[in-house]
N, C-alpha and C positions, 0 to 999 in steps of 0.2 A: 096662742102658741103655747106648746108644751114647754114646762120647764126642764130643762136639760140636767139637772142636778136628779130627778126623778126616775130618770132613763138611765142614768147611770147606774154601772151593776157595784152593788159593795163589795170588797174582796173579801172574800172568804176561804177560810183553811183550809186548805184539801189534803193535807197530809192524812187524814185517818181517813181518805176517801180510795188509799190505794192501799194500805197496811192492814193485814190479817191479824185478827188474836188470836191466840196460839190454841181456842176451841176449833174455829176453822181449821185449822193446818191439819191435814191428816200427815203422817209419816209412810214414808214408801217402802215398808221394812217386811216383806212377804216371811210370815210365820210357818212352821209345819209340825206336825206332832211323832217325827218320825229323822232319823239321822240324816241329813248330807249339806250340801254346800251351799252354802245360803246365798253368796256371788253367784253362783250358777243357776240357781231357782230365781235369782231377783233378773238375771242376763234373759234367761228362758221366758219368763212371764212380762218382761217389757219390747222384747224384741219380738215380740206377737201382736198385730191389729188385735185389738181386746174386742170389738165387734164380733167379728172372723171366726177368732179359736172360742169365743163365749157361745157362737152359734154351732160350730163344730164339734165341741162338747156336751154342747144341751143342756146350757147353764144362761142364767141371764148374766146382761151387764155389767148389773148390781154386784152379783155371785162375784165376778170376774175381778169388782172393782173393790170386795172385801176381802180377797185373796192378793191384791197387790199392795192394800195399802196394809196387811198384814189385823185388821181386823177379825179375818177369820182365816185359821191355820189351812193352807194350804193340801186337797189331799195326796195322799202319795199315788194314787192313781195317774192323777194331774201332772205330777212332776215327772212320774214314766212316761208319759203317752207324750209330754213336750220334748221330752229328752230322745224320745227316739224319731218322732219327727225332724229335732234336727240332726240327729243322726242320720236320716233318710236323705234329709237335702244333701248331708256333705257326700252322700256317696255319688252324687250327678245321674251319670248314665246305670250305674251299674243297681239303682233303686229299681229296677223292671229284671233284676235278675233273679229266680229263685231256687230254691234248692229241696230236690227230690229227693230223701236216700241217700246216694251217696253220688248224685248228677246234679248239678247246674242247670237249669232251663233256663235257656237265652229265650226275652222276648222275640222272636221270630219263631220258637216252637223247637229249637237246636239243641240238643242233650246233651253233655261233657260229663263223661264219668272219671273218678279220681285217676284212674289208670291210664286214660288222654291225657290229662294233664300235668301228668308227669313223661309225659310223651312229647310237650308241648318246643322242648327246646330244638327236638329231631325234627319234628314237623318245619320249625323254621329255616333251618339245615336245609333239607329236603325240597324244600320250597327257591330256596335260592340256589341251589346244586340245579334243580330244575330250568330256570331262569335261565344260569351262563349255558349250561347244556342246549337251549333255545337261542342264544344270543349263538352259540359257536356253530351251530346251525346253520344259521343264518348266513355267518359270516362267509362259512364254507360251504355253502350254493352261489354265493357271490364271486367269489373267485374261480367255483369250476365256469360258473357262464362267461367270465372272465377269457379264462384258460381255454375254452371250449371255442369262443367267437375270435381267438388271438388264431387255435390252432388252424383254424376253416382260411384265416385272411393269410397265413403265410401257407399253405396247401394251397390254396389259387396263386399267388405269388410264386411258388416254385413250380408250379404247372405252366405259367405262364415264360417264367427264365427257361424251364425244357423245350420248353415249343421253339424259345430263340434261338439258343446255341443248339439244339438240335443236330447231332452230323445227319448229313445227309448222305 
């Protein structure tokens, strides 16, 4: 039989088993060699899958991941192309719209030139003047069929009281 004092495990310290020295530690502080918001460059470069936009760029990992921890100054190419991608996402639908000259291409292939668009509030006008103009229509075929099967039922009705009191 084994002795059980043997088996037993000694405790030991684990405290420096979970704590970094501070060569490990890198800082998350993205550097640039070029003016602007350093909140907004650190916003931009963390709120990106670093995979994704490392592969999307055509940079490695590494690249990606010496740019975030501020190891290597950020280029300013980098910071335009992040920033107008999320420019792009904020615009939702309206990122598939592009502009011709002095026209609007709607993705479906639809052209609006500046001079529609200043047209745009009469079109809506026009569009609903349209509508009741269609409703009153409506309304008024309904009441001549109305008017029309009212006037045929009292015509038989009074054709029918002539026949009765008829002098003869």
């Amino acid at each position: 039989m084994r002795d059980l004092q043997d088996l037993h495990c000694q405790p030991h310290d684990h405290r420096g088993a979970f704590s970094f020295d501070t060569t490990m530690r890198k800082p998350l502080a993205p550097t640039t060699t070029f003016e602007c918001d350093k909140l907004e460059l650190a916003r931009l470069l963390f709120s990106h899958d670093r995979k994704a936009s490392a592969a999307e760029l055509g940079v490695t990992v590494r690249q990606w991941s010496a740019w975030t921890t501020g190891a290597k100054p950020v280029p300013r190419h980098v910071w335009l192309y992040l920033k107008q991608k999320k420019d792009m996402e904020r615009l939702g639908d309206w990122q598939h719209v592009q502009i011709d000259r002095n026209r609007l291409v709607l993705p479906w292939g639809e052209k609006i030139g500046l001079d529609e668009l200043a047209l745009i509030r009469e079109y809506r006008r026009t569009h609903q003047l349209a509508q009741e103009q269609a409703d009153l229509i409506e309304r008024l075929m309904m009441e001549r069929d109305f008017y029309k099967e009212n006037c045929h039922r009292q015509a038989k009705f009074g054709l029918m009281l002539n026949n009765l009191f008829k002098p003869s």
